[in-house]
N, C-alpha and C positions, 0 to 999 in steps of 0.2 A: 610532511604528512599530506594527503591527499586530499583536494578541496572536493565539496560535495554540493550536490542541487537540490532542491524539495519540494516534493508537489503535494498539495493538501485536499481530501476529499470529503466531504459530508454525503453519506449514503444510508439510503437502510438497513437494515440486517441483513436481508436476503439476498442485499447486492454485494456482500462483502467478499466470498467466494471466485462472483464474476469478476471482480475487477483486481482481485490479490492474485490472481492466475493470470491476467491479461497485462496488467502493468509491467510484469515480471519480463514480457516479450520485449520492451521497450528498453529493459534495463533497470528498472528501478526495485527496489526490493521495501518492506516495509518495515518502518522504524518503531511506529508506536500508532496505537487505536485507543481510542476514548470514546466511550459510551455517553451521551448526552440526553437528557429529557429534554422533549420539546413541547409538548402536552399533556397536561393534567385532568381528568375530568372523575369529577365523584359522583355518586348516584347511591342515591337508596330509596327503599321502599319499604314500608309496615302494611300489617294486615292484625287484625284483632276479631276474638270471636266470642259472644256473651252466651249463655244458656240457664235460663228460668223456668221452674215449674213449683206448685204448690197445691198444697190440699186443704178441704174445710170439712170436717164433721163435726154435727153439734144437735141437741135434744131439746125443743122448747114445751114447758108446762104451762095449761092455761089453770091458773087456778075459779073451782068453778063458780064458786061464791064471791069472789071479788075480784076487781077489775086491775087485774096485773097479772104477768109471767113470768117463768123462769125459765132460761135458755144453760144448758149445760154443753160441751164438747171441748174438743180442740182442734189446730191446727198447725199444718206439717209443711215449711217452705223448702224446695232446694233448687243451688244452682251451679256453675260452672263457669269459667272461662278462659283463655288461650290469646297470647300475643304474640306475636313473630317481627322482627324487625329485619332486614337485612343491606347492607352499605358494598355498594360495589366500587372500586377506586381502578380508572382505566389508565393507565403512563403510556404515551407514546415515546419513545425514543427513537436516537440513528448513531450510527458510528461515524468517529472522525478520525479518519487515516491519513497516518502523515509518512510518505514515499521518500524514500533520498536515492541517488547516485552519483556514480563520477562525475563530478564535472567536467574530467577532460575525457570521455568513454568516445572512442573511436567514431565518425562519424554520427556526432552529433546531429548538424543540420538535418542529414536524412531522417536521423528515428523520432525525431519531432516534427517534419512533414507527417510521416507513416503514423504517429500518434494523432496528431491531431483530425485524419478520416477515421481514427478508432473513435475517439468520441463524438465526430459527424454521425457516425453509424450508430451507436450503442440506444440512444432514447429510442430508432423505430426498431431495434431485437429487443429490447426489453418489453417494451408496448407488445409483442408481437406475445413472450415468453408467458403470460396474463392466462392465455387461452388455456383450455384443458387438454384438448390436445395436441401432445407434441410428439406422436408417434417419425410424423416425418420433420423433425426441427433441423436434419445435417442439410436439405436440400430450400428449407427458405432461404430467398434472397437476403435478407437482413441478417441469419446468420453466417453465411459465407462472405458477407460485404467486410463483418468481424472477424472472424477466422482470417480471410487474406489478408488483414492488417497485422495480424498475430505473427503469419506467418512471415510475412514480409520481416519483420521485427527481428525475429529469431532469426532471419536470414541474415542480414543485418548486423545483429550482435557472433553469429559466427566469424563473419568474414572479418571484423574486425578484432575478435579472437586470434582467427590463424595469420592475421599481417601481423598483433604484438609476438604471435609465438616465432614468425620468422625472422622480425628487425631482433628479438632477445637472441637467436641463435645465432643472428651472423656477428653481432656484439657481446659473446661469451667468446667465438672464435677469435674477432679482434685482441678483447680482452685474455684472454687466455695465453697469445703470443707475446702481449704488450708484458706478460706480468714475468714470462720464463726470464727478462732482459733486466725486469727491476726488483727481483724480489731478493734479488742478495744484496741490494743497496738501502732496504727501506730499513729501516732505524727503528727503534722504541719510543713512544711519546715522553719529551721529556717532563721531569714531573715538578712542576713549578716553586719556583721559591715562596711566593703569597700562599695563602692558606685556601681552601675551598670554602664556597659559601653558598644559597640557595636559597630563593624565597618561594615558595610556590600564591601564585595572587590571585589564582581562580580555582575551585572546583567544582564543575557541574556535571549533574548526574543523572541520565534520562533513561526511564524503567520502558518495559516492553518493548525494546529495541531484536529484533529480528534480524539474527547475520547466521548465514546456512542453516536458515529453516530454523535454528531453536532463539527461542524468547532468551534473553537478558536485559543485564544493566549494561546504559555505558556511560564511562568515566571520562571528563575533556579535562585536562587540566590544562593550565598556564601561569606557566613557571619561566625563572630564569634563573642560573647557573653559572660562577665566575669560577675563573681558573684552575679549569678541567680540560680545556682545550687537549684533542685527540685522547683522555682519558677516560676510561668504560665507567659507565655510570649506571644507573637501574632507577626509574619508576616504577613502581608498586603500590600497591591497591591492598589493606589487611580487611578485613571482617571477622565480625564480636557478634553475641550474641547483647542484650537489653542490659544484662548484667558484668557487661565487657568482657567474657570470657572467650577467648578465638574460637572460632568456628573450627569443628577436626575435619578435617580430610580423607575420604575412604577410598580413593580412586587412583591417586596418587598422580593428577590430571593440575588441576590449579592449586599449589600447593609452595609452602615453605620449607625450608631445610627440617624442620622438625613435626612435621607433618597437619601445618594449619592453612583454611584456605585464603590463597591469594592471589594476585591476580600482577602480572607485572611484565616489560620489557626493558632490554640494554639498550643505549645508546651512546654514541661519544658526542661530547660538543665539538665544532671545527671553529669556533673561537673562543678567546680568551672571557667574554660575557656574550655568553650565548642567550637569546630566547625564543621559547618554545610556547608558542600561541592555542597552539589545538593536538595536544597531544593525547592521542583518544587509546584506553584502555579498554575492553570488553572481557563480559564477562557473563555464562550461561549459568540463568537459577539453575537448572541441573546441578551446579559445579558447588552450589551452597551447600550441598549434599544433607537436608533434614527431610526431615519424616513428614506425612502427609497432616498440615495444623497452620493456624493462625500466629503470624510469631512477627516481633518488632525487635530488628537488625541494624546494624550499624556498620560503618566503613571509617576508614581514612586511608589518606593514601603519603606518600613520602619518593623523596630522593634519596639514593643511596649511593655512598662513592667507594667503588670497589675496588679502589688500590688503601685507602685510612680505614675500611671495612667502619665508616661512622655514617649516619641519619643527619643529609646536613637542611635538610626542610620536612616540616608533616603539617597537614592542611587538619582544620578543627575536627571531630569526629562530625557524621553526617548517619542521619538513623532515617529507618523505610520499614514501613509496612511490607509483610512480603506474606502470601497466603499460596497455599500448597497443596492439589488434591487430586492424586492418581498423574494423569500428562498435563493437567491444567495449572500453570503457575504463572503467581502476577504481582507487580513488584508495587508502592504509589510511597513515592515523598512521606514524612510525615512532617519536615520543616520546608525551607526555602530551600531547593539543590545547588542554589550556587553562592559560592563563601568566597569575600575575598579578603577577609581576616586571617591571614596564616600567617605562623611565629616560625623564622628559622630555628633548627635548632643551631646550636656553638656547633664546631667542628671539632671533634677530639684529636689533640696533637697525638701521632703517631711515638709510639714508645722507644722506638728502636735507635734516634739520636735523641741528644739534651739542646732542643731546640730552647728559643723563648715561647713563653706560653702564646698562644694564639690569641689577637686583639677579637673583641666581641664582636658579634656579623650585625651588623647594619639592616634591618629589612630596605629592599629597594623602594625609592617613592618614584611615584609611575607620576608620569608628568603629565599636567593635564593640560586638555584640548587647548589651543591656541582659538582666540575670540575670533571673526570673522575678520575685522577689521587689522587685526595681525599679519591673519591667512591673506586676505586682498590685499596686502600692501607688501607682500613676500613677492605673491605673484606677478602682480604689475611691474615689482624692481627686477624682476627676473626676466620680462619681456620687453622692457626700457619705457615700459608706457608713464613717462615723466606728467602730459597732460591728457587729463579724461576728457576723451573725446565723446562725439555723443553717443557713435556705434562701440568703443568701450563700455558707457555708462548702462547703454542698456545689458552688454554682454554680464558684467557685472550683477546687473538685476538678476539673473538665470544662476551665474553661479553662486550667489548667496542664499537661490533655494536648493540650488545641490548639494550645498556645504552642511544646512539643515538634516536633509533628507535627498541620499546619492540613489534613492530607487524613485524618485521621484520623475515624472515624464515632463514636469511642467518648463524644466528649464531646456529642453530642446525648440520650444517658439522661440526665446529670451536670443537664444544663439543662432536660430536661423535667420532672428532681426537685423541681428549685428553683422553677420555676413553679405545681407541683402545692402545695408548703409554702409562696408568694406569690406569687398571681395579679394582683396592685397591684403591683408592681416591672416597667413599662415593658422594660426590660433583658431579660429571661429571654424576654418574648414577640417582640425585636428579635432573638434569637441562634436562640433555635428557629427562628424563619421564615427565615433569611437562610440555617440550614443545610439545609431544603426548597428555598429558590430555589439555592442550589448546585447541587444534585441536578439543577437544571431542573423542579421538582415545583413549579408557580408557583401552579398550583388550589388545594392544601395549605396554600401559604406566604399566600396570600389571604385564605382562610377562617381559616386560626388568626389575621390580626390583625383580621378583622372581628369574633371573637370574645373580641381583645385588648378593641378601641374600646368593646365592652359594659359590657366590667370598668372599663376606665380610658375614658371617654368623652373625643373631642376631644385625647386627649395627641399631642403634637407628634411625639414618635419613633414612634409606631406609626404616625400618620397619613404621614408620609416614607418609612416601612416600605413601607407599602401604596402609595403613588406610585412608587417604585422596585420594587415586585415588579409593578404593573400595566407599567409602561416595559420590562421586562427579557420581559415576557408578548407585548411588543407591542401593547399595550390603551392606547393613549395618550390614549381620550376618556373612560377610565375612569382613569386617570392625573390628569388635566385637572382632573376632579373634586374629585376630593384634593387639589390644589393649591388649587382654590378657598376647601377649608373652611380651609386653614393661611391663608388670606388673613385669613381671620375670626377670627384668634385674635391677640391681644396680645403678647405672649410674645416676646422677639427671636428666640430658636430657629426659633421659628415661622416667621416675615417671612424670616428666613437661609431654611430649608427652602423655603420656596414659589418665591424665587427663584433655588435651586439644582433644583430640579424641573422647573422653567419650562425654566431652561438644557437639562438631560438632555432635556428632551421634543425642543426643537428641533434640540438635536445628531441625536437619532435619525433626525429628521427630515431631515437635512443640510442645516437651515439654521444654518449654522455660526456666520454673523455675531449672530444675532438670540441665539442661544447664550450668545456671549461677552460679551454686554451680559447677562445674566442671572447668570450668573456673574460679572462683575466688580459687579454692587449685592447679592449674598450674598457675597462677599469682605468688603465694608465693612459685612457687618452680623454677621462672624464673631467668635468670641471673640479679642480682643486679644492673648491669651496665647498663640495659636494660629496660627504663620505658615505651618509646617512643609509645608500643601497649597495657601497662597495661591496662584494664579496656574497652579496645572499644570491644571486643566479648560479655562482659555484657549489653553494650550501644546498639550494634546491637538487642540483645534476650529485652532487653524492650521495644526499638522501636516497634517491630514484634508487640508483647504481646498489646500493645495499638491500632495499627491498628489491631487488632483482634476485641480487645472491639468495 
């Protein structure tokens, strides 16, 4: 499956437009946006209004012979009044955009140059875009500074378009000859005496994800697979509605044999216990196919073995909010998205001989992380370092915060210390450089081992260093190179190295077959005690080869 890279943005509303159009130059497409408050402010105000009036009439008698009166009348009060209260509540909010693409997209280094003058430029066009008018906005400087990074981009992303469409042609033509010679020889996979089995031990499921312009879900699973080797198998994805009822299908687009929606691809494994880390399904609400409403949905997803035609793994059901109105749809968790509670199912013995019944599947137990002190003392027996010295001691220091935390920058001082206290330790100038070609800093990561090969002349790990940071550069006849002096050297390391060199150069090249023949004669010249990566650079180069087809 394809590795991917992600870049995260916090913007306002208004910027969401500009920068979902401009990232796109760059390669990246957008996966998922979330809406966030970031201030709250209340306000109210009352007004109140009173109104009083009254009257008095009244008759007084003086009586005339004696000293007293009489006062006769009445009187009339009225009045009125009026309250108004009113609460105003202000939310500021901004959107958070999360970008992914290829990790391996043609000409990386350049469209992250070419990216990063896009966001040199964008705060003075934006500042600029504030004004009222923008009758003449194509001829400011600040948006043309934007435009030619765009443009550049798309330049960019073409040219490395039509090199995969010309290395795919000349490698269907190879392939095309290669196969007139083998395809009356290639055999049926045979179908194993053990039973099939399956655990699936992840599934997670990330909504508003964005592949060719329409919103969905997508589904990662990670699973693993026994004795299926070169046999066709199926991942699949069902949806239910609240009340477990399948979702129908009107389109006849993502769908099951009996017309419900789903969502699924084939695969064969190329060994006997295969696994599959990031196996991503997708899948457009469009394809949900319901009526415009507020509705809580459900999924699970399954292995399927298409020669026993049985379900030999299904992950817990997983339920989402999903809301619906006219083009606007949007999906959100209603639990945790990622499960790694899954129960295989048994496998059903096939009916067609009187086998013995099938023994009960085992869920796989994943084994967990080895303690530092494990991991450092693998290492050090691997490199012979019997006594810690002090530029080990500190080298050590750096990789016990890598082991921590491998995005971490801190343990690049830790290893340039130890290099500076021994510049003869191969090691300290393979870890320095490899954390420059992380970086993409591939000029840096060059130079410091040509400055290694001074100190340690002809050493086999720096020269592999330097072939793999030329490869990762794109520089594959300066690659070539490198490969040729490991031809020259004795060493099995060496003879391993040149022909896992060999392999990476032609993979880059997408000559996949020519590849796996380079990789499988540095398999056989690998340390014995060392199985643990046999065989997955040939599993990657077939992967490729089939997403080609």
């Amino acid at each position: 499956m394809p590795q991917y890279e992600y870049k995260v943005l916090k913007i306002p509303h208004v910027q969401q437009t500009y920068y979902c159009s401009f990232m796109a130059c760059f390669g990246w497409q957008v996966q998922n946006i979330q809406e966030s408050v970031d201030r709250v402010v209340n306000r109210s105000m009352g007004f109140s209004n009173t109104t009083n009036y009254g009257s008095f009439n009244a008759n007084t008698y003086f009586h005339p012979h004696t000293n007293s009166a009489s006062t006769y009348g009445y009187s009339r009060n009225r009045g009125w009044g009026s309250q108004m209260n009113m609460q105003v509540t202000d939310v500021e909010s901004s959107l958070t955009i999360t970008f992914f693409r290829d990790a391996n997209i043609p000409y990386l280094g350049e469209l992250n140059d070419i990216e990063k003058r896009f966001f040199a430029a964008t705060p003075a066009y934006l500042q600029r875009c504030k004004q009222k008018d923008r009758s003449k906005e194509n001829q400011w400087p600040e948006r043309i500074a934007v435009q030619t990074c765009a443009d550049q981009g798309k330049a960019v992303l073409a040219r490395g378009k039509q090199q995969a469409q010309t290395q795919t042609t000349t490698q269907q033509r190879v392939e095309a000859q290669a196969s007139t010679s083998t395809t009356s020889q290639e055999q049926p996979a045979p179908i194993p005496s053990e039973p099939p089995s399956a655990t699936i031990r992840e599934t997670e499921v990330t909504h508003n994800v964005f592949q060719g312009n329409q919103p969905g879900l997508q589904i990662r699973l990670n699973f693993n697979i026994k004795n299926r080797k070169g046999i066709q198998c199926r991942a699949v994805t069902y949806f239910f509605d609240e009340k477990h009822n399948p979702l129908q299908d009107v389109n006849q687009r993502f769908q099951t044999a009996n017309g419900k929606v789903s969502v699924g691809s084939t695969f064969k494994p190329g060994f006997e216990d295969c696994y599959y880390n990031n196996y991503i399904l997708f899948l457009p609400y469009g394809e949900l196919d319901q009526k415009d409403g507020d509705y809580r949905l459900g999924l699970n997803a399954k292995v399927y073995d298409e020669v026993t035609k049985a379900f030999l793994a299904s992950s817990p059901d997983i339920f989402f909010h999903y809301v619906q109105n006219g083009q606007s749809m949007r999906g959100e968790s209603i639990a945790t998205p990622a499960t790694k509670t899954a129960i295989p199912e048994p496998p059903k013995t096939p009916a067609r001989t009187s086998q013995k019944p099938a023994p009960s599947v085992k869920p796989v137990t994943i084994p967990e992380r080895p303690s530092f002190e494990e991991y450092s003392a693998t290492f050090c027996k691997s490199r012979g370092w019997d006594v810690l010295t002090e530029d080990r001691k500190v080298f050590l220091q750096g990789l016990e915060i890598w082991y921590k935390d491998f995005r971490s920058a801190k343990p690049l001082a830790f290893h340039k210390k130890a290099l500076d206290l021994n510049p003869k330790e191969p090691t300290y100038w393979q870890w320095v450089s490899s954390a420059y070609s992380d970086k993409l800093k591939f000029d840096e990561a060059i130079a410091l081992l040509q400055k290694g090969l001074k100190e340690i002349p002809n050493d086999p790990v720096l020269l592999t260093s330097l072939g793999y940071a030329h490869i990762r550069k794109m520089d594959l006849d300066s690659a070539q190179k490198t490969a040729d002096i490991l031809s020259t050297l004795e060493e099995r390391s060496a003879k391993y190295s040149y022909n896992w060199l060999l392999g990476m150069i032609a993979e880059t090249r997408k000559d996949f077959k020519t590849a796996i023949q380079y990789y499988d004669k540095a398999d056989e010249l690998s340390d014995p005690g060392n199985s643990t990566f046999l065989g997955m650079n040939q599993k990657r180069c077939r992967e490729l080869m089939k997403q080609k087809n």
